[in-house]
C-alpha positions in Angstrom: -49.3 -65.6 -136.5 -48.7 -69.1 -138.3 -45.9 -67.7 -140.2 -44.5 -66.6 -137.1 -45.2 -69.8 -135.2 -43.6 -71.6 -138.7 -40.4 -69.3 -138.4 -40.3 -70.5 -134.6 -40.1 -74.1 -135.3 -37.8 -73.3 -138.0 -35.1 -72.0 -136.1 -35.8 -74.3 -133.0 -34.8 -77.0 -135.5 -32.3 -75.9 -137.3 -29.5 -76.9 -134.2 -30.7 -80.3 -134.7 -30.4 -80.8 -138.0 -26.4 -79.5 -137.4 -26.3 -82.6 -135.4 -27.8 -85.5 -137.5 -26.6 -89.1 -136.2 -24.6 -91.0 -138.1 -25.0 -94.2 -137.8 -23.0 -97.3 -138.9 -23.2 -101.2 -138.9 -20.4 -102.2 -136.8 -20.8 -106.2 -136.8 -24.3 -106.2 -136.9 -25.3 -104.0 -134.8 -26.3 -100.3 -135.7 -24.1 -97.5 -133.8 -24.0 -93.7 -134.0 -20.2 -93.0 -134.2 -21.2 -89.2 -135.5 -18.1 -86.8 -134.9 -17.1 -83.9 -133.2 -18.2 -80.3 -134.2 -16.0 -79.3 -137.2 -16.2 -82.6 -138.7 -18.2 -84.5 -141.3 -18.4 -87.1 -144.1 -16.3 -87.1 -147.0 -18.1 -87.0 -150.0 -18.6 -90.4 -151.3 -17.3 -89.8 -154.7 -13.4 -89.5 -153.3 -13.1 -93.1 -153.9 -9.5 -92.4 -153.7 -9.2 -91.2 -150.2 -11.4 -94.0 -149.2 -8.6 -96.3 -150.5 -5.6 -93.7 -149.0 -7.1 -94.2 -145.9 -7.8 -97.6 -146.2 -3.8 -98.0 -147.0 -2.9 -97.6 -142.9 -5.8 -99.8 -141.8 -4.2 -103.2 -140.3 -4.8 -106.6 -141.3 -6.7 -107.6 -138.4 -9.0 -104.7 -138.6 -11.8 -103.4 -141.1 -12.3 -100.0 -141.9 -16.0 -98.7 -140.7 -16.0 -94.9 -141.4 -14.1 -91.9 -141.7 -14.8 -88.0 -141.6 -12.9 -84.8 -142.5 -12.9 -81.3 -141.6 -15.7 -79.4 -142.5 -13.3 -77.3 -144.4 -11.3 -80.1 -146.4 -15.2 -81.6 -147.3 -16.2 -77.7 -149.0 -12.7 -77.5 -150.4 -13.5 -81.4 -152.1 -16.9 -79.8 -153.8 -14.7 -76.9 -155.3 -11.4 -78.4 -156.4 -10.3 -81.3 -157.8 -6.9 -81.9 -155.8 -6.4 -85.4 -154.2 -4.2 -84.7 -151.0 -4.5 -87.0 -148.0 -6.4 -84.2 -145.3 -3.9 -83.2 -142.7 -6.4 -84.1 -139.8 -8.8 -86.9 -140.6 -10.9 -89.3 -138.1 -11.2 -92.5 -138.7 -13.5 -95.8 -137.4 -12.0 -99.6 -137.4 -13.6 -102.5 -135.4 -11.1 -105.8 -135.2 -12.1 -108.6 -137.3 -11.3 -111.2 -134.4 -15.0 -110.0 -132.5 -16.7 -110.6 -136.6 -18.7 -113.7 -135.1 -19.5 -112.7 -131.8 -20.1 -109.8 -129.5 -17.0 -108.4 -127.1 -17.6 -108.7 -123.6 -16.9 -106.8 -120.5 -13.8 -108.9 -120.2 -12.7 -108.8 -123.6 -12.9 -105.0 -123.0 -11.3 -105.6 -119.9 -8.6 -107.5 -120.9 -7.7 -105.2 -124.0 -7.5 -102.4 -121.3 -5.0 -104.2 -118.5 -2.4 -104.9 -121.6 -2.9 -101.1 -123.0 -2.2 -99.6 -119.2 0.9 -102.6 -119.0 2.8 -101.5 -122.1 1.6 -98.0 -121.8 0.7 -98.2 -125.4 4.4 -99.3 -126.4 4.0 -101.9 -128.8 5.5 -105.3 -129.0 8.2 -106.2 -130.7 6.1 -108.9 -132.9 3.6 -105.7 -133.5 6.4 -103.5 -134.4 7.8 -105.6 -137.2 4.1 -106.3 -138.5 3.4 -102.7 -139.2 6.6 -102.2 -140.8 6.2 -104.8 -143.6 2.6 -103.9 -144.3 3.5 -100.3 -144.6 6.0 -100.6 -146.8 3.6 -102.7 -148.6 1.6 -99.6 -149.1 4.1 -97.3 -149.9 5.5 -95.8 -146.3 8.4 -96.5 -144.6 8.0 -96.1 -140.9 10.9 -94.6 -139.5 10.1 -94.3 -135.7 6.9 -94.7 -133.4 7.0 -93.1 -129.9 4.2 -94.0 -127.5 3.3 -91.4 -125.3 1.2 -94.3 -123.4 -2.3 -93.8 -122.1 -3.4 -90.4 -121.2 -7.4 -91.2 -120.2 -9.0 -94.0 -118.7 -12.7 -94.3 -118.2 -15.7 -97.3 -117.8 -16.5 -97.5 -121.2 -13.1 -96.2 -122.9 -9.6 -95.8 -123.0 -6.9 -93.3 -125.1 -3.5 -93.9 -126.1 -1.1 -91.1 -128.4 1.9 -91.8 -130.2 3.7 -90.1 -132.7 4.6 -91.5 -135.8 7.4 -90.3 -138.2 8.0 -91.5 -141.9 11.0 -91.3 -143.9 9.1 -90.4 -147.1 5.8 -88.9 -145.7 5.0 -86.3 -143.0 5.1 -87.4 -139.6 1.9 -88.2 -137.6 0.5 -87.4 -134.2 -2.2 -90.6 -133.6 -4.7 -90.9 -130.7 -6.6 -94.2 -130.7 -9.6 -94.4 -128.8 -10.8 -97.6 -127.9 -14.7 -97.1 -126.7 -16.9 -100.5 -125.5 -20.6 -99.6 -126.6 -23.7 -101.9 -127.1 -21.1 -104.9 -126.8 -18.9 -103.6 -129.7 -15.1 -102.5 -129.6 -14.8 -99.1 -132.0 -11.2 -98.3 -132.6 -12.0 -94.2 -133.1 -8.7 -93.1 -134.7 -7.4 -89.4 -134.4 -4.8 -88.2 -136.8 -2.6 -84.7 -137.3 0.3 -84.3 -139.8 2.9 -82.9 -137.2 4.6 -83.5 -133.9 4.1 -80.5 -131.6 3.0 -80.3 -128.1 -0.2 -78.8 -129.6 -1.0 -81.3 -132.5 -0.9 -84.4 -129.3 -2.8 -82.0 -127.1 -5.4 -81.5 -129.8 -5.8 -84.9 -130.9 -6.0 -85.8 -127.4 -9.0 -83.4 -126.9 -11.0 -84.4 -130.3 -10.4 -88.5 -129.1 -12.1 -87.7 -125.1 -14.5 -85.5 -127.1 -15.5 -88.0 -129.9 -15.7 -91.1 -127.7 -17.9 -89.2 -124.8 -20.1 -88.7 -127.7 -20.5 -92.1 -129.0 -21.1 -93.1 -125.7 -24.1 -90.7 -125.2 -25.6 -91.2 -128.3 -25.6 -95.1 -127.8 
C-alpha cells in the first residue's frame, strides 16, 4: 500500500513539475514570465544566441529573458550548429522605468499612442532602427504594421511584419503586459510572412501574456 500511495503522489506531481515558474528580476522586482507549453530555456551555454538575440534588442531597452522551442533546446544538447531558432520568445523591460516603478498612467499612456498609430511607427523610430540594425549586421528593408489586434486591462498586442534584404523576413507580435507595476515587452517572433505565421504569433503573445498575468 505505501508504494502504491508513493506511485500516487508521483504521478499527481509530475504535471507540476512540467510547469515550473520561471521567474526573473525585472527592475527589482521578482516576476514569473514562464512561457507557453512547447517552450523553454535555452541552455545557458549558447552564449552565442544570447548575443544573436541580444543584436535586435533596442537601445532603450534591456534584454530580460528568452526561450526556444522545446525542440530547438533538445536539438542544442545533440548538435553543435549555431542557427538563430526560427521561432524564439523573448523578454525586454525599457530602461526609462530603471529608477522607478510604471504606473497605471504610464501604462495608460503607452497604450492611447499604440491604439493612435495603430502600431505604425514614427518616422524618428523608423530611422533609429534602421541605423542600429545595420549596426548589427541587418538591413531592414520594410516594416508593415498590422496595428493592434488585442486590447485588455493589463495588456495590449501589436504584429508587424518585418522583411530584410539579407536575412529572412520576420512576423513580430509584441506584447506589452502591466504586472506588479512593471512594463514586460514579451516579444513573439516567426521567420516567414503568411497568414498563418501572424495568426500563430498572435495566439502564442494572448497565450503568454494571460499567463504572466495569472501567475503574478
Amino acid at each position: 500500500m505505501t508504494l502504491l500511495r508513493s506511485v500516487v503522489v508521483l504521478l499527481l506531481t509530475l504535471p507540476h513539475l512540467t510547469l515550473a515558474a520561471v521567474f526573473v528580476d525585472v527592475q527589482g522586482i521578482q516576476i514569473d514570465v514562464q512561457p507557453p507549453k512547447g517552450f523553454t530555456s535555452a541552455p545557458a551555454a549558447e552564449k552565442w544566441l544570447t548575443e544573436a538575440i541580444a543584436k535586435s534588442v533596442p537601445p532603450s531597452n534591456t534584454l530580460v529573458s528568452y526561450f526556444v522551442t522545446d525542440q530547438t533546446a533538445r536539438r542544442f544538447a545533440t548538435a553543435a550548429d549555431q542557427l538563430v531558432p526560427p521561432r524564439r520568445l523573448v523578454v525586454q523591460v525599457s530602461k526609462r522605468f530603471d529608477n522607478r516603478d510604471v504606473e497605471k498612467g504610464d501604462f495608460e499612456s503607452t497604450r492611447r499612442v499604440a491604439l493612435e498609430r495603430q502600431g505604425r511607427f514614427s518616422d524618428e523610430v523608423r530611422a533609429k532602427a534602421k541605423v542600429m540594425l545595420e549596426q548589427r549586421g541587418l538591413i531592414q528593408d520594410n516594416v508593415l504594421s498590422l496595428g493592434v489586434f488585442v486590447d485588455q486591462p493589463q495588456y495590449f498586442g501589436v504584429t508587424n511584419v518585418m522583411t530584410y534584404k539579407n536575412s529572412p523576413s520576420l512576423v513580430g507580435c509584441s506584447m506589452l503586459v502591466y504586472v506588479k507595476k512593471r512594463l514586460l515587452f514579451l516579444y513573439i517572433f516567426v521567420e516567414g510572412g503568411s497568414s498563418a505565421d501572424t495568426a500563430w504569433v498572435e495566439k502564442v503573445g494572448r497565450d503568454w501574456a494571460e499567463k504572466v498575468i495569472r501567475s503574478n
